[in-house]
N, C-alpha and C positions, 0 to 999 in steps of 0.2 A: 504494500500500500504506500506509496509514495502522493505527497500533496505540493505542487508547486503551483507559484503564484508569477504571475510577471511583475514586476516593479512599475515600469511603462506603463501597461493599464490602470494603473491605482491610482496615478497622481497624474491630475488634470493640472494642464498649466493654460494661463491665461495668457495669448501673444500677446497684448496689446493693453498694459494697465491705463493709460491715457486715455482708452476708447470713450469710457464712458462721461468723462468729461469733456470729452470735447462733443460728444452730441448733446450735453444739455449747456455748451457754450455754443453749439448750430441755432438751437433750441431758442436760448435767450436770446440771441441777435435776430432770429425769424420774428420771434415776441414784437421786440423791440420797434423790429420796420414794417410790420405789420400795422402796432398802433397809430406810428407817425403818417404811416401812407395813409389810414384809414381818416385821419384828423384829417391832413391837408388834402386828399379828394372829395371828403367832403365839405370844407370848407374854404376850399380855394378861390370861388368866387368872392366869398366875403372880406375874406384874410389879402387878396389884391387890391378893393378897394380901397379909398382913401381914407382918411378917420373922417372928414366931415362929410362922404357918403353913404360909413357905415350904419350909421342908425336908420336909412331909410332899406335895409338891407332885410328881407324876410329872415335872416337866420340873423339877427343883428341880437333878439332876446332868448337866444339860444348860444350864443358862441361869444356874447361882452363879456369882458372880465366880473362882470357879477350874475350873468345869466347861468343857466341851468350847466348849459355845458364847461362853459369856461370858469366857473368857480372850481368844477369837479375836476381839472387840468390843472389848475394849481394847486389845489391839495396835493393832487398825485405829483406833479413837479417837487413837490416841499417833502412828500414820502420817500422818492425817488434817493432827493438830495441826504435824509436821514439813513438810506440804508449805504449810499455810499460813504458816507462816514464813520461807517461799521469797519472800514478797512484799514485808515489809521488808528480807530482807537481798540482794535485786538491785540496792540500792541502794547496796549496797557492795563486790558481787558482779561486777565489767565483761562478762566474758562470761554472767551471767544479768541484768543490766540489758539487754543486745541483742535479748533475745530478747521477740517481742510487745512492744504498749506498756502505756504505764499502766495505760490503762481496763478493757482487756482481762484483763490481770493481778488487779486489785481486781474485777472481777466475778467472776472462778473464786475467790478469796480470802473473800468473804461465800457463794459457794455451800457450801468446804470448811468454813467459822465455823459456817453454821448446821447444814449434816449432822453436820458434830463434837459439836456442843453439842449436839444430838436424839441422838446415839446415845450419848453418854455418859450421858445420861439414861436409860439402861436399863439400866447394873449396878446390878444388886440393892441393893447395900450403901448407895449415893445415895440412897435409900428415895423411889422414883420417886413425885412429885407432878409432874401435866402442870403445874399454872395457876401454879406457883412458877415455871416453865422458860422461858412466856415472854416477861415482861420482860424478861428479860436476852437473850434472842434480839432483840427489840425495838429496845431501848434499845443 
């Protein structure tokens, strides 16, 4: 009675330990330009006109800076901005320094910088210019 085993089949190895971060860093940037395409296709006629034509504008009490929509886009802007500053202070944070590493951490950190920075560019009041927005997205 002899029992042998293969070593090979026992132990499963994973090629690729990065994989699954990087599909929910696809993930986050699909997110990301999903919301902003979905803000400025819908409110690109608005967001073109001038400030002293947008009040005569059908979407003008849906997308002002205090209307329905655009209150809820600066919260989320100010949300945005609170979880990217999750990334310097893990640093001073023990139990959110443990959590993922570095790298990991600063890639979700410039996903939430540049959706923050794009959709802040859509309150009204900023007097949305795209070619102003991105050097500073850039740079």
């Amino acid at each position: 009675m002899s029992a042998s085993a293969s070593v090979g089949t026992a132990v499963l190895t994973r090629d690729d330990p990065e994989k699954g971060h990087r599909i929910r860093l696809l993930l986050a940037w699909l997110l990301a330009a999903a919301v902003v395409l979905v803000i400025a296709g819908y409110g690109f006629n608005y967001y073109m006109l001038s400030a002293s034509q947008r009040p005569f504008s059908p979407k003008h009490e849906l997308l002002r800076p205090s209307g329905t929509i655009g209150i809820k886009l600066g919260m989320f802007g100010v949300f945005l901005f609170f979880l990217i500053y999750l990334y310097p202070l893990r640093k001073y944070w023990g139990w959110l320094g443990k959590q993922g590493n570095s790298r990991h951490w600063l890639d979700f950190h410039v996903v939430l910088g540049t959706a923050a920075r794009l959709l802040w560019r859509f309150i009204p009041h900023l007097n949305l210019e795209i070619l102003p927005a991105w050097p500073s997205i850039v740079c």
